[in-house]
DSSP file (Angstrom, degrees, kcal/mol; ACC not computed):
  #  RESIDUE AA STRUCTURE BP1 BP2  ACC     N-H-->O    O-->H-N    N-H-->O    O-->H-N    TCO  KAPPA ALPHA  PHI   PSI    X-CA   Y-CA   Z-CA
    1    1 A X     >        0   0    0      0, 0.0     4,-2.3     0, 0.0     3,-0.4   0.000 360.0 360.0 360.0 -48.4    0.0    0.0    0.0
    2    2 A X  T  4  +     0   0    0      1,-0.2     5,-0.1     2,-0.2     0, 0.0   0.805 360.0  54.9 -71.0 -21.4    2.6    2.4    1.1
    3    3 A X  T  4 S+     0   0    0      3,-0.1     4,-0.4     1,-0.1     3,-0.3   0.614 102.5  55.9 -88.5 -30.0    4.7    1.6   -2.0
    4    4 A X  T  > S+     0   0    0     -3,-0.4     4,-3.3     1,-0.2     2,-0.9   0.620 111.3  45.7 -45.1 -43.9    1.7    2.4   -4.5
    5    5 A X  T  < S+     0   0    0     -4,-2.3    -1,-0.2     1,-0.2     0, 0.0  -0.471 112.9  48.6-101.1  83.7    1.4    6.1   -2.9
    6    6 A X  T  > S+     0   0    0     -2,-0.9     4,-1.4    -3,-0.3     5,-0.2  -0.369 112.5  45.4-150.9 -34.6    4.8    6.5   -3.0
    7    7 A X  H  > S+     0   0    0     -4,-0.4     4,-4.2     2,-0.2     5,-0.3   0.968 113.1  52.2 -59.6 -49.8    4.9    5.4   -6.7
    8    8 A X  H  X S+     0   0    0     -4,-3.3     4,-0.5     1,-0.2    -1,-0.2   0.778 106.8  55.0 -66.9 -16.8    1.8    7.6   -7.4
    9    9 A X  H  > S+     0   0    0     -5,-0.2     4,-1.7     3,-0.1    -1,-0.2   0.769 111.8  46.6 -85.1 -17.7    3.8   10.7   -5.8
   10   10 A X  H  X>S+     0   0    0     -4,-1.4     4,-2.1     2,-0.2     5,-0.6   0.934 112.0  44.5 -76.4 -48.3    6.6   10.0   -8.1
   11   11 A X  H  <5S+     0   0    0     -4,-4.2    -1,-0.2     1,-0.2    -2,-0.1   0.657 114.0  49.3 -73.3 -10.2    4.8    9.7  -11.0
   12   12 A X  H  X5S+     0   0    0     -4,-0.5     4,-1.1    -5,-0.3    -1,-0.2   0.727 114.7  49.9 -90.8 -27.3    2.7   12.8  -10.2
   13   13 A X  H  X5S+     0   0    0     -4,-1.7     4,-2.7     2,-0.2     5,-0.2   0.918 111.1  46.9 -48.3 -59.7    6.2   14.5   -9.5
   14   14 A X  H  X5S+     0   0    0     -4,-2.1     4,-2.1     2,-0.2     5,-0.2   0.904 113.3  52.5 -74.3 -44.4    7.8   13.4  -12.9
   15   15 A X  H >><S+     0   0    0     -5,-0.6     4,-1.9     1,-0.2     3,-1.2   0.962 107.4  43.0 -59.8 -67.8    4.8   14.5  -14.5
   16   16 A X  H 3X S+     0   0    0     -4,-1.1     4,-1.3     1,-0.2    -2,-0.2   0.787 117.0  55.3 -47.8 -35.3    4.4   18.3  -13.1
   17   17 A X  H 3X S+     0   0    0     -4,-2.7     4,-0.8     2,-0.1    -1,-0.2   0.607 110.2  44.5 -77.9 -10.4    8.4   18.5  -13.8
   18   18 A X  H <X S+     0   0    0     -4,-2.1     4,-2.7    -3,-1.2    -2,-0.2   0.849 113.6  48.9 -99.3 -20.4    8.0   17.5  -17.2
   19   19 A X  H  X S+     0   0    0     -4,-1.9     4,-1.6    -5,-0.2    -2,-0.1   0.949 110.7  46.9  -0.2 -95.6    5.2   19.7  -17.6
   20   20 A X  H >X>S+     0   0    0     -4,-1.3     4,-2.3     1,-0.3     3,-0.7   0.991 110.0  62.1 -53.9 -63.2    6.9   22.8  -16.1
   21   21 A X  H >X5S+     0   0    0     -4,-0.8     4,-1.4     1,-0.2     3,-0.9   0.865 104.9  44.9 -16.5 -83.7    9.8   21.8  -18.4
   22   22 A X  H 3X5S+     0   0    0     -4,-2.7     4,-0.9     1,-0.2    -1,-0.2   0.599 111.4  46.8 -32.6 -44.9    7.9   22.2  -21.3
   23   23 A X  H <X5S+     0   0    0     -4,-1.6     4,-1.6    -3,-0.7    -1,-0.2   0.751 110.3  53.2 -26.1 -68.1    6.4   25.1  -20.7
   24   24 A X  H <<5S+     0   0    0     -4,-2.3    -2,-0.2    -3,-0.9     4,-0.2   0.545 116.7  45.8 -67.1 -26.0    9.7   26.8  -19.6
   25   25 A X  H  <<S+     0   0    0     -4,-1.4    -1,-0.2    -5,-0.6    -2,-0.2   0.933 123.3  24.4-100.3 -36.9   11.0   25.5  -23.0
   26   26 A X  H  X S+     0   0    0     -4,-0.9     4,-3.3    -5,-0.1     5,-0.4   0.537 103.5  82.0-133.8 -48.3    8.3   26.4  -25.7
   27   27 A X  H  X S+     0   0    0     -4,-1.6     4,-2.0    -5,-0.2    -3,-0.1   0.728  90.7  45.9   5.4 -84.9    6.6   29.3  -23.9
   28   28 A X  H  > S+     0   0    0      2,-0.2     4,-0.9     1,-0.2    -1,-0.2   0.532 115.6  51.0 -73.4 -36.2    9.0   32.1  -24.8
   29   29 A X  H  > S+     0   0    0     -3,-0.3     4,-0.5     2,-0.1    -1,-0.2   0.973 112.4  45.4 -76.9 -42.8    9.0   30.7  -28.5
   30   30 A X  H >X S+     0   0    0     -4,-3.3     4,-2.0     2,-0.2     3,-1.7   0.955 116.0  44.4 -79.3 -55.4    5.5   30.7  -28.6
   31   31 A X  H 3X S+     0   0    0     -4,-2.0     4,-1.4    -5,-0.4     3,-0.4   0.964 107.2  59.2 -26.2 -62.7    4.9   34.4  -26.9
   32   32 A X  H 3< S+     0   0    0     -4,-0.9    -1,-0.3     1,-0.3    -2,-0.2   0.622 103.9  50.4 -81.0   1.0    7.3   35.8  -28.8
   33   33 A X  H << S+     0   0    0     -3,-1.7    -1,-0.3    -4,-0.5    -2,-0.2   0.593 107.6  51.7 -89.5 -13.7    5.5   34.9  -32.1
   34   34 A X  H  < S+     0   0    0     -4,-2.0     2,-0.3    -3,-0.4    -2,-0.2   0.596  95.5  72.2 -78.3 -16.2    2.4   36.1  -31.4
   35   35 A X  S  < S-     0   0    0     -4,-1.4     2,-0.6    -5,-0.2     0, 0.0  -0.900  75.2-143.7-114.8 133.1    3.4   39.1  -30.4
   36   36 A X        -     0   0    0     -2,-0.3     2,-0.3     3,-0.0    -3,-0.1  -0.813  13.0-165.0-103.1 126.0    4.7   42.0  -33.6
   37   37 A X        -     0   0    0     -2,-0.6     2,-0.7     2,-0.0    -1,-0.0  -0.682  13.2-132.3 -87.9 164.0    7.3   44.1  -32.7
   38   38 A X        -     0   0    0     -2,-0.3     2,-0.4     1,-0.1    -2,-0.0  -0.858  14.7-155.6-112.6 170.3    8.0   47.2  -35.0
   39   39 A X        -     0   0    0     -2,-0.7     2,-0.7     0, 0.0    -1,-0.1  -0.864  12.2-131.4-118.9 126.1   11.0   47.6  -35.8
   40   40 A X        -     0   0    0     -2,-0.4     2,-0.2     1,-0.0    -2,-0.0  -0.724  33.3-121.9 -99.8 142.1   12.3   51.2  -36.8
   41   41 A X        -     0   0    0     -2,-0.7    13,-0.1     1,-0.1    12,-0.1  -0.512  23.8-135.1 -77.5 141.3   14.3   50.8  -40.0
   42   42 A X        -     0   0    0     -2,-0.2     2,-0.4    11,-0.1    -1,-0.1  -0.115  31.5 -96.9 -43.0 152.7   18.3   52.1  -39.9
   43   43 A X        -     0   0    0     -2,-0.1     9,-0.2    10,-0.1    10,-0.2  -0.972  50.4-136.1 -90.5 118.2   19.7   54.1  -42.5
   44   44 A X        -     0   0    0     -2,-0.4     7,-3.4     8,-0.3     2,-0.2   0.038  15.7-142.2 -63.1 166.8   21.5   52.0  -45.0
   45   45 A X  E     +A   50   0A   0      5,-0.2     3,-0.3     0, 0.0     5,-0.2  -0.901  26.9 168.5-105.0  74.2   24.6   51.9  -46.9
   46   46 A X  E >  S-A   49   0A   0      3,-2.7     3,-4.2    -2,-0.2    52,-0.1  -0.740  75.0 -20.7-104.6 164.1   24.2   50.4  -50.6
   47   47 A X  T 3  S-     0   0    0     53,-0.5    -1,-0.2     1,-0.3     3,-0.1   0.577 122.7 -54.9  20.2  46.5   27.0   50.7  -53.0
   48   48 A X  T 3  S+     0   0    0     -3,-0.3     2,-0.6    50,-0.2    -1,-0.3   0.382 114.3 107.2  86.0 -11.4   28.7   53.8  -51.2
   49   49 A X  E <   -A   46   0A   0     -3,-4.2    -3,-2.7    -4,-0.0    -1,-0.2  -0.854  65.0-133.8-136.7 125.5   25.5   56.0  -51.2
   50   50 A X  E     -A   45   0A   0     -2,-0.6     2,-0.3    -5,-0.2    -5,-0.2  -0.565  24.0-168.7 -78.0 134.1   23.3   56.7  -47.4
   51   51 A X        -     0   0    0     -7,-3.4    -9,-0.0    -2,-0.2    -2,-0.0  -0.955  18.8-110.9-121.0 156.5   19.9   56.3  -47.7
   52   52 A X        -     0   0    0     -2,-0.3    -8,-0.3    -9,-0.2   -10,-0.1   0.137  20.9-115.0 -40.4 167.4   17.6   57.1  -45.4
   53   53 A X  S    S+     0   0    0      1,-0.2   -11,-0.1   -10,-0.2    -9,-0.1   0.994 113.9  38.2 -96.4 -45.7   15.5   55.0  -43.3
   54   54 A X  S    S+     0   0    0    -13,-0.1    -1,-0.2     2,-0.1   -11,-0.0   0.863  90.4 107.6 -52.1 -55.0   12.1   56.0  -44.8
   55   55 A X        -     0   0    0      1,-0.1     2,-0.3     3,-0.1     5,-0.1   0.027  53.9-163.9 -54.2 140.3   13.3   56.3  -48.5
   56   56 A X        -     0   0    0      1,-0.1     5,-0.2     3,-0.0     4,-0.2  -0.734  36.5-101.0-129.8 161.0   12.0   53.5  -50.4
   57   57 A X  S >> S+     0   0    0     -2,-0.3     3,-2.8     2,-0.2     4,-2.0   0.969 120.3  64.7 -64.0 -54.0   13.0   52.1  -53.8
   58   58 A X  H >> S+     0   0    0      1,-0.4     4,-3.9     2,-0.3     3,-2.6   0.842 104.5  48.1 -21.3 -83.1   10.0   54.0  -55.3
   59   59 A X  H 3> S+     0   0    0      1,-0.4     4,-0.7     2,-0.3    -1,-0.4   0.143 109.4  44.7 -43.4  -2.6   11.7   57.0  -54.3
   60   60 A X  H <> S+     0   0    0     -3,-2.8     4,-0.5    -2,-0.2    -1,-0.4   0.304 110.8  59.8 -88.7 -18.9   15.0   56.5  -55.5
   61   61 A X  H XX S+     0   0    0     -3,-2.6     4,-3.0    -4,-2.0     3,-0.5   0.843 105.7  44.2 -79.7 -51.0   13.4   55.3  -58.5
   62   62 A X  H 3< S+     0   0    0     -4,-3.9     4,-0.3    -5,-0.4     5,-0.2   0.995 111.9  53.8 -66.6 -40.2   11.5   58.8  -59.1
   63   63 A X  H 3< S+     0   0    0     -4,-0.7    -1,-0.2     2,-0.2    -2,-0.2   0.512 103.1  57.6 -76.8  14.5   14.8   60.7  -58.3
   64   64 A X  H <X S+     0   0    0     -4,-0.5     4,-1.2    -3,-0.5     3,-0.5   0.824 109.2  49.4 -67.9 -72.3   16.4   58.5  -61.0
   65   65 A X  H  X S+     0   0    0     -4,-3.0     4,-0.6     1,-0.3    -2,-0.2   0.494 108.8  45.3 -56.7  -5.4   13.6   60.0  -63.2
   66   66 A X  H  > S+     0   0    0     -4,-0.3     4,-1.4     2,-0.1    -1,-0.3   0.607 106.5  60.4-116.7 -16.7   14.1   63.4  -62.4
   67   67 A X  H  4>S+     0   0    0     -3,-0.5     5,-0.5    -5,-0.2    -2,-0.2   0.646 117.7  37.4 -74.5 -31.7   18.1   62.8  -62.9
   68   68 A X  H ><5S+     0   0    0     -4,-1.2     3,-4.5     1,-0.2    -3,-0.1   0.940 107.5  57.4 -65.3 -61.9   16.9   61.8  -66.6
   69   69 A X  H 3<5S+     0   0    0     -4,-0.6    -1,-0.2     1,-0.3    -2,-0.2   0.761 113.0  37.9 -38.6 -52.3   14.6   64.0  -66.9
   70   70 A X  T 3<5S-     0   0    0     -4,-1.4    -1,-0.3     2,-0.2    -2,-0.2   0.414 118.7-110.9 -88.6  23.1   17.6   67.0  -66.2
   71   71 A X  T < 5S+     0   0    0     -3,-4.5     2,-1.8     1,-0.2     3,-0.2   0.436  77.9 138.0  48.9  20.5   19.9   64.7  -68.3
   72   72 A X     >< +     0   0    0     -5,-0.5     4,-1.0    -6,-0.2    -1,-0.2  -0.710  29.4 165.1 -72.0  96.9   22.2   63.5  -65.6
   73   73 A X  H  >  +     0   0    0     -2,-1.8     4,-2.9    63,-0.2    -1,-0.2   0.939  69.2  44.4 -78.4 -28.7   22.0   59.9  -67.2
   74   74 A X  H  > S+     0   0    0     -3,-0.2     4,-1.8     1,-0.2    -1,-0.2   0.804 110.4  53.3 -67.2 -16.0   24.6   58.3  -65.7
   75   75 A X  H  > S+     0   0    0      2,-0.2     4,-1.4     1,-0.2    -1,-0.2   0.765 113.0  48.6 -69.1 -40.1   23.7   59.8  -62.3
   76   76 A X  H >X S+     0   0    0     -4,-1.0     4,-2.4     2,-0.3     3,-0.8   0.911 104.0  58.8 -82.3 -60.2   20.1   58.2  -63.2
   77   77 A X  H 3X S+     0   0    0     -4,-2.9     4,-2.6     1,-0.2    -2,-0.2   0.986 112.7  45.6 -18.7 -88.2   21.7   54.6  -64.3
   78   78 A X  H 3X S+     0   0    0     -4,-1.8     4,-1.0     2,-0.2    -2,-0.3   0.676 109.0  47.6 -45.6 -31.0   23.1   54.6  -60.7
   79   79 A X  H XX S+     0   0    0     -4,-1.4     4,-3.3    -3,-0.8     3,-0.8   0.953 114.2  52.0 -74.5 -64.5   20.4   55.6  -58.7
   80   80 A X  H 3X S+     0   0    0     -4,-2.4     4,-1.3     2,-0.2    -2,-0.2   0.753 102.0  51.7  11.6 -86.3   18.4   53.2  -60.5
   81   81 A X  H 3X S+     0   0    0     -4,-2.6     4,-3.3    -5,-0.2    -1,-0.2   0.886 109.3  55.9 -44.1 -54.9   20.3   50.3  -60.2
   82   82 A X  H <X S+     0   0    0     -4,-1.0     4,-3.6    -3,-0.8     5,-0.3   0.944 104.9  57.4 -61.3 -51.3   20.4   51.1  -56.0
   83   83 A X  H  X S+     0   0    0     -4,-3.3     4,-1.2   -23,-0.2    -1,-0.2   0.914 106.7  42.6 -68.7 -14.9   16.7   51.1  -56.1
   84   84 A X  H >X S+     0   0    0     -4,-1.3     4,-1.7    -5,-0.2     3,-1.6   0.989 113.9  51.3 -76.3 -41.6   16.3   47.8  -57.4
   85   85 A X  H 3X S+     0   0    0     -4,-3.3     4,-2.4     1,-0.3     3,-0.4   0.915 116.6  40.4 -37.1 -59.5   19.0   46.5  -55.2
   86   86 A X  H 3X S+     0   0    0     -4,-3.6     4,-1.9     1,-0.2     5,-0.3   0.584 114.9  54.3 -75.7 -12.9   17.1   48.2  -52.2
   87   87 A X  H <X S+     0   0    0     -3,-1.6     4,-2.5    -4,-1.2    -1,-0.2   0.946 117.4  41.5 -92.1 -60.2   13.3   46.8  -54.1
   88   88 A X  H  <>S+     0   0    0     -4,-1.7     5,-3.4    -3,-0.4    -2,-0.2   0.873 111.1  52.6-109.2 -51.5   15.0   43.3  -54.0
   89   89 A X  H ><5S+     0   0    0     -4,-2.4     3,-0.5    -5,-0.2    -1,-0.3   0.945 111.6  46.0 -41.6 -69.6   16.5   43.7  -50.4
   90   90 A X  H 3<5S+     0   0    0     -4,-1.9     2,-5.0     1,-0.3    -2,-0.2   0.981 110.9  56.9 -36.0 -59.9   12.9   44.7  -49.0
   91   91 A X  T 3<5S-     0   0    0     -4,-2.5    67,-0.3    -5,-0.3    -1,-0.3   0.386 114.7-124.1 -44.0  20.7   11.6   41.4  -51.2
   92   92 A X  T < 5S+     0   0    0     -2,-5.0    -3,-0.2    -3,-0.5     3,-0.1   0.939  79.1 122.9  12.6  50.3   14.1   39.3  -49.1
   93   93 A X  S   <S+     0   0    0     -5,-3.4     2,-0.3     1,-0.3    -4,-0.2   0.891  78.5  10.6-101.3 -29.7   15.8   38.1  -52.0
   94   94 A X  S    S-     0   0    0     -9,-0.2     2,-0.9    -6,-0.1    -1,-0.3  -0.929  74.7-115.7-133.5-172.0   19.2   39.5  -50.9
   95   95 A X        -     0   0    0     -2,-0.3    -6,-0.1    -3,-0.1    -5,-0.0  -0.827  31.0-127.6-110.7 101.1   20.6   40.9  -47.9
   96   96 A X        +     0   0    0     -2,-0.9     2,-0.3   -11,-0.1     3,-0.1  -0.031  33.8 180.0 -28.4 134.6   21.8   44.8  -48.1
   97   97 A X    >   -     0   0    0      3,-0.2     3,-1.3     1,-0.1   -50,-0.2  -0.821  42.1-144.3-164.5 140.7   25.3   45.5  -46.9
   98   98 A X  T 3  S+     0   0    0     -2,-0.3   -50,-0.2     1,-0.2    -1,-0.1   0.941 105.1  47.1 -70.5 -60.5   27.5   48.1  -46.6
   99   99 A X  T 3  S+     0   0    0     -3,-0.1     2,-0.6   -52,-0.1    -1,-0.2   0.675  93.2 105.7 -48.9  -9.0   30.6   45.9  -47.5
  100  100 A X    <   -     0   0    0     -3,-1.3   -53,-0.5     1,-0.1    -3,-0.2  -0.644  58.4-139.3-100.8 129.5   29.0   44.3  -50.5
  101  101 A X     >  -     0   0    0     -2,-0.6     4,-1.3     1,-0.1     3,-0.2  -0.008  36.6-104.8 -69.3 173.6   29.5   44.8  -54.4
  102  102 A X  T  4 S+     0   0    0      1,-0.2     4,-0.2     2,-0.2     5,-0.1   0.607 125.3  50.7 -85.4 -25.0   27.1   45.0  -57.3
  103  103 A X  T  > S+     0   0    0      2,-0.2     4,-2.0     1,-0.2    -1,-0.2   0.734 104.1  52.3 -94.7  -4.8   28.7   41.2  -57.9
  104  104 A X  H  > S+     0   0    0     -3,-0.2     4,-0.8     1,-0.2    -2,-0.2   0.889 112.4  43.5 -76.9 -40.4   28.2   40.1  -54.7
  105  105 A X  H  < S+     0   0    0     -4,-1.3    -1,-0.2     1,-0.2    -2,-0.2   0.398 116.8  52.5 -83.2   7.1   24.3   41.2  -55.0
  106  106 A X  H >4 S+     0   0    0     -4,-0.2     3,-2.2     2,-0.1     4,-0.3   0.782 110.9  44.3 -92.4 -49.2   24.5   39.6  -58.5
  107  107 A X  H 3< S+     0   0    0     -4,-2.0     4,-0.3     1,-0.2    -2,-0.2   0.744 102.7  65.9 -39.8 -29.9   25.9   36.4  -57.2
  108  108 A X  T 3< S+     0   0    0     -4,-0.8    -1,-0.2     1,-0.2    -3,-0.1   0.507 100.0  46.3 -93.8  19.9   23.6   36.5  -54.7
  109  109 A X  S X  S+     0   0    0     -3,-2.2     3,-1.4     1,-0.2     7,-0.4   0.275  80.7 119.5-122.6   4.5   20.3   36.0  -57.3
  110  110 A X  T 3   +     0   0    0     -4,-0.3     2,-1.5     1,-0.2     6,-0.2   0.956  69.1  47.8 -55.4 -42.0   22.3   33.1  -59.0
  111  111 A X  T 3  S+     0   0    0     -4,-0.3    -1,-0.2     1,-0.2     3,-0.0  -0.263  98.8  74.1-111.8  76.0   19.7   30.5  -58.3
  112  112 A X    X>  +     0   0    0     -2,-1.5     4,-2.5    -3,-1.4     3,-1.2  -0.545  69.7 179.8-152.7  75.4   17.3   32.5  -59.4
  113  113 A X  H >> S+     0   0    0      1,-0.3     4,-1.6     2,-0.2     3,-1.4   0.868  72.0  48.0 -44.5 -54.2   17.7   32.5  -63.3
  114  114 A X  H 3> S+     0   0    0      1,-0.3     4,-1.2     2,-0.2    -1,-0.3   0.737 118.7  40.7 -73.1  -6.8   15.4   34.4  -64.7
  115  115 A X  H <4 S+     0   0    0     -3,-1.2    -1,-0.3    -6,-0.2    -2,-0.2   0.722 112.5  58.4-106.6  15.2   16.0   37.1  -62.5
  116  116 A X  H XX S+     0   0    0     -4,-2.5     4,-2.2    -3,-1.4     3,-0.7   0.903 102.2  50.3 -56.3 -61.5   19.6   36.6  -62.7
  117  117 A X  H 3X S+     0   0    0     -4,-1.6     4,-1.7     1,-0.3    -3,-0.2   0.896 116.2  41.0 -79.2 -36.4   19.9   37.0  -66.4
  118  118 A X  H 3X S+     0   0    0     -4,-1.2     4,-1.2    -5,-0.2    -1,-0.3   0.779 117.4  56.9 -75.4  -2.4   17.8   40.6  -66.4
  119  119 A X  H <4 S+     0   0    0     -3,-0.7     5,-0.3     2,-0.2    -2,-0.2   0.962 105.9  49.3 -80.3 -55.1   20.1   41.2  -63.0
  120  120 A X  H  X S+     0   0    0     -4,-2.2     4,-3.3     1,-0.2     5,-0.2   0.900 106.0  51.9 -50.4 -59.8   22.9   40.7  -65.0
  121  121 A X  H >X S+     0   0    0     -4,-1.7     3,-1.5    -5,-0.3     4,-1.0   0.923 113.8  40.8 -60.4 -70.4   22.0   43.0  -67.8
  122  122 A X  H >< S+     0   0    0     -4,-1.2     2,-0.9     1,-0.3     3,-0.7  -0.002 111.7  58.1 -85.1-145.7   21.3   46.3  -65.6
  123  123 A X  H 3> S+     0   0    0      1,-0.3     4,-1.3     2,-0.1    -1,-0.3  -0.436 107.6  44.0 -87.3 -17.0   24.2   45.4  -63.5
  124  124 A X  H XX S+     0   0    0     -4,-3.3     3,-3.9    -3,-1.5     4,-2.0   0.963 120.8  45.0 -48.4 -88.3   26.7   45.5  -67.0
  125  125 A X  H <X S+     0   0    0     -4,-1.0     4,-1.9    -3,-0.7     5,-0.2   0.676 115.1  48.1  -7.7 -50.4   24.8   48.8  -67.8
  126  126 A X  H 34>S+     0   0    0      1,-0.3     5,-0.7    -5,-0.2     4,-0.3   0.694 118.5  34.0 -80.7 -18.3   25.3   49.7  -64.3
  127  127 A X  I <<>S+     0   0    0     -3,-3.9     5,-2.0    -4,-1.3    -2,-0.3   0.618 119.4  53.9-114.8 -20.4   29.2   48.8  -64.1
  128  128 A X  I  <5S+     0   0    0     -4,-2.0     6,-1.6    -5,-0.2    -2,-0.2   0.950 118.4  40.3 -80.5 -45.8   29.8   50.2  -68.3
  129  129 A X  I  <5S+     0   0    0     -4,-1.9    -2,-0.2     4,-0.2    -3,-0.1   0.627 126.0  29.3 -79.5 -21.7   28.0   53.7  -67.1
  130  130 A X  I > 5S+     0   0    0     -4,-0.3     3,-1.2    -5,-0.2    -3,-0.2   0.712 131.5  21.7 -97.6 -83.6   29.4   54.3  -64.0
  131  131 A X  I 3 <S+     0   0    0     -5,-0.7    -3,-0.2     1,-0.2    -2,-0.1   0.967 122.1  49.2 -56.8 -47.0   32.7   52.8  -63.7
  132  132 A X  T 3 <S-     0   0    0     -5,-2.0    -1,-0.2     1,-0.1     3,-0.1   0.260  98.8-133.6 -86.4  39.1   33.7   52.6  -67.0
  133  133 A X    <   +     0   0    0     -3,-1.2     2,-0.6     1,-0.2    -4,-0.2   0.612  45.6 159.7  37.2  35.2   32.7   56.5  -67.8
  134  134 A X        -     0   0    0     -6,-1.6    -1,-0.2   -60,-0.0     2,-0.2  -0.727  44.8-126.9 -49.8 118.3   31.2   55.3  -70.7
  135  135 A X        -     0   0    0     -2,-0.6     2,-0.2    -3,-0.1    -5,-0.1  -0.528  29.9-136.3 -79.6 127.1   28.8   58.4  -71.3
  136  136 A X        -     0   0    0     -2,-0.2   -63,-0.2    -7,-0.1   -62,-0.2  -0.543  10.1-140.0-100.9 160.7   25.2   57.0  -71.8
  137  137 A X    >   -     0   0    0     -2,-0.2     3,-1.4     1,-0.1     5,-0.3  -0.518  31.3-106.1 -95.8 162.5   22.2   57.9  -74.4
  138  138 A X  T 3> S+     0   0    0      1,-0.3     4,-4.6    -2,-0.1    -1,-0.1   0.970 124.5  59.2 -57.8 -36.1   18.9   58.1  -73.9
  139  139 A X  T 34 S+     0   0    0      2,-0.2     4,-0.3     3,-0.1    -1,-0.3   0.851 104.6  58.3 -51.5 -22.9   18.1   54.9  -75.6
  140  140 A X  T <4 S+     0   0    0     -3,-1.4     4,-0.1     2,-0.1     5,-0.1   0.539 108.6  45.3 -80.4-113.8   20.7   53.4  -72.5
  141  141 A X  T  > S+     0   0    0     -4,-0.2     4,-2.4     2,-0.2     5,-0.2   0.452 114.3  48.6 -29.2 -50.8   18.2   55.0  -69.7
  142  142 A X  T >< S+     0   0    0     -4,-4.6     3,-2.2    -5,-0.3     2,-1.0   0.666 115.6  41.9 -64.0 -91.6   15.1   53.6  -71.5
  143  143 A X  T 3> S+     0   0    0      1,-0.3     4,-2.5    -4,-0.3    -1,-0.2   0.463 118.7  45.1 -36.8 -20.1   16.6   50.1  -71.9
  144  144 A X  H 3> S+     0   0    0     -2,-1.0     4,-1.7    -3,-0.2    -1,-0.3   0.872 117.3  44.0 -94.7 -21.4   18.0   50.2  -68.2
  145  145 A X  H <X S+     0   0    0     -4,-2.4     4,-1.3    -3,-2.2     5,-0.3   0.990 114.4  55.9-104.6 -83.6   14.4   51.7  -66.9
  146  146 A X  H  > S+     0   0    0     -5,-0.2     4,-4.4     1,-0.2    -2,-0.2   0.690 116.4  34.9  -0.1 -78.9   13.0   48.7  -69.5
  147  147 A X  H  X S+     0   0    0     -4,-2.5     4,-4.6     1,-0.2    -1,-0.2   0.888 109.0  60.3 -39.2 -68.6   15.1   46.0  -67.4
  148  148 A X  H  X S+     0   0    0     -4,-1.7     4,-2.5     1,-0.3    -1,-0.2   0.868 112.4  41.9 -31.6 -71.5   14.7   47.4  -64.1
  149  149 A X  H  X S+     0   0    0     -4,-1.3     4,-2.3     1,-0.2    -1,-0.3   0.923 113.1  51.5 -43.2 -54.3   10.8   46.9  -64.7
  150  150 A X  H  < S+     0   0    0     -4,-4.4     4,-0.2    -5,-0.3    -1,-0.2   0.959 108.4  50.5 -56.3 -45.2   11.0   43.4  -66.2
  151  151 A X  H >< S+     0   0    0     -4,-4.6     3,-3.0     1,-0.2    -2,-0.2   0.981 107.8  53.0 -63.9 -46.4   13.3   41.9  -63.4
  152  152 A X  H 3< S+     0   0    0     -4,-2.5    -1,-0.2     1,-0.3    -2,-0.2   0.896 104.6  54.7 -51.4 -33.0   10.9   43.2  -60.7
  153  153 A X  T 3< S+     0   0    0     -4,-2.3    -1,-0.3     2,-0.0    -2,-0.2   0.369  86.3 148.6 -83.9  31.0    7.9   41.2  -62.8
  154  154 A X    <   -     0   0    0     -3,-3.0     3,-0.5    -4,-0.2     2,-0.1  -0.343  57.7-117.8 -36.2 122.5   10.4   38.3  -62.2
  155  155 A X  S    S+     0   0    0      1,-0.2    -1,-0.1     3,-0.0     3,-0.1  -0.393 104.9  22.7 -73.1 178.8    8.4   35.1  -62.0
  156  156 A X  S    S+     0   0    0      1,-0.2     2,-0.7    -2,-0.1    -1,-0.2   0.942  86.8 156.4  63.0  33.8    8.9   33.2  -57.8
  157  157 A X              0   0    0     -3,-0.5    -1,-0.2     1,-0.1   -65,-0.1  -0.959 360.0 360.0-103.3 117.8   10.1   37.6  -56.7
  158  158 A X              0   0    0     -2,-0.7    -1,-0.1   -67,-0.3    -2,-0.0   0.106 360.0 360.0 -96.9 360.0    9.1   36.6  -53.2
C-alpha cells in the first residue's frame, strides 16, 4: 500500500516537472511569435551611397527620373540600379550591406535564373556607365528603366 502512494507521488512528481519543463521550454517561442514588434528601419549603406530609413526604392526610382529627366543619365543609371538592389533587399531576395559589391548582389540572385539573367544585364549597364565612364544615351536609360521593370515582374520575386 505504502509503495503504491509513493509510486503515485513519483509519477505525479515526474509528471508536473515535465510539464513545467515544457512550458519553460516552448513558452518564450510561442509568446514571442504572437506578439509583432516594430522595428524602426536604420539608414543604410548600398553601393557607397546613405539612404535614409524611410526612403524606399520607389523613391530612388523617381529621383532616377528626375536625374533623366535633367539629363544627368549616368547619375540616373546609378540611382536606379540602387533602387532595385534596395526593391530586391525589402523582397528578401538579398541581404543589403554596406561591404558588398554590385557582384556580390548579382551572385547572390544566381539561383534565381530568370531574374539573374535581367540582373545581369542592368548590373553590366550599371558597371559600363558608372565605372567605365562610358557616357550613356537616352536609348541606355530607356533600356536600363525597361530591365529594371522586367526583373521586378520576375516570376517566384518573393
Amino acid at each position: 500500500m505504502t509503495l503504491s502512494s509513493v509510486a503515485q507521488v513519483v509519477v505525479l512528481g515526474v509528471s508536473v516537472a515535465a510539464i513545467v519543463f515544457l512550458i519553460w521550454k516552448f513558452a518564450p517561442r510561442y509568446l514571442r511569435g504572437r506578439r509583432k514588434k516594430k522595428t524602426k528601419r536604420e539608414a543604410r549603406i548600398v553601393l557607397g551611397e546613405r539612404l535614409e530609413p524611410d526612403q524606399t526604392s520607389a523613391d530612388l526610382l523617381a529621383q532616377a527620373e528626375a536625374l533623366a529627366r535633367s539629363g544627368d543619365l549616368r547619375a540616373a543609371i546609378r540611382k536606379a540600379y540602387i533602387a532595385l538592389l534596395c526593391e530586391l533587399g525589402d523582397r528578401k531576395v538579398i541581404s543589403l550591406a554596406q561591404h558588398k559589391t554590385n557582384r556580390d548582389y548579382l551572385g547572390a540572385v544566381r539561383d534565381r535564373p530568370s531574374l539573374f539573367l535581367s540582373m545581369r544585364g542592368l548590373t553590366n549597364s550599371f558597371e559600363i556607365h558608372w565605372y567605365g565612364f562610358v557616357p550613356p544615351g537616352e536609348d541606355d536609360w530607356k533600356e536600363f528603366r525597361n530591365g529594371y521593370q522586367q526583373a521586378l515582374k520576375t516570376p517566384n520575386l518573393s
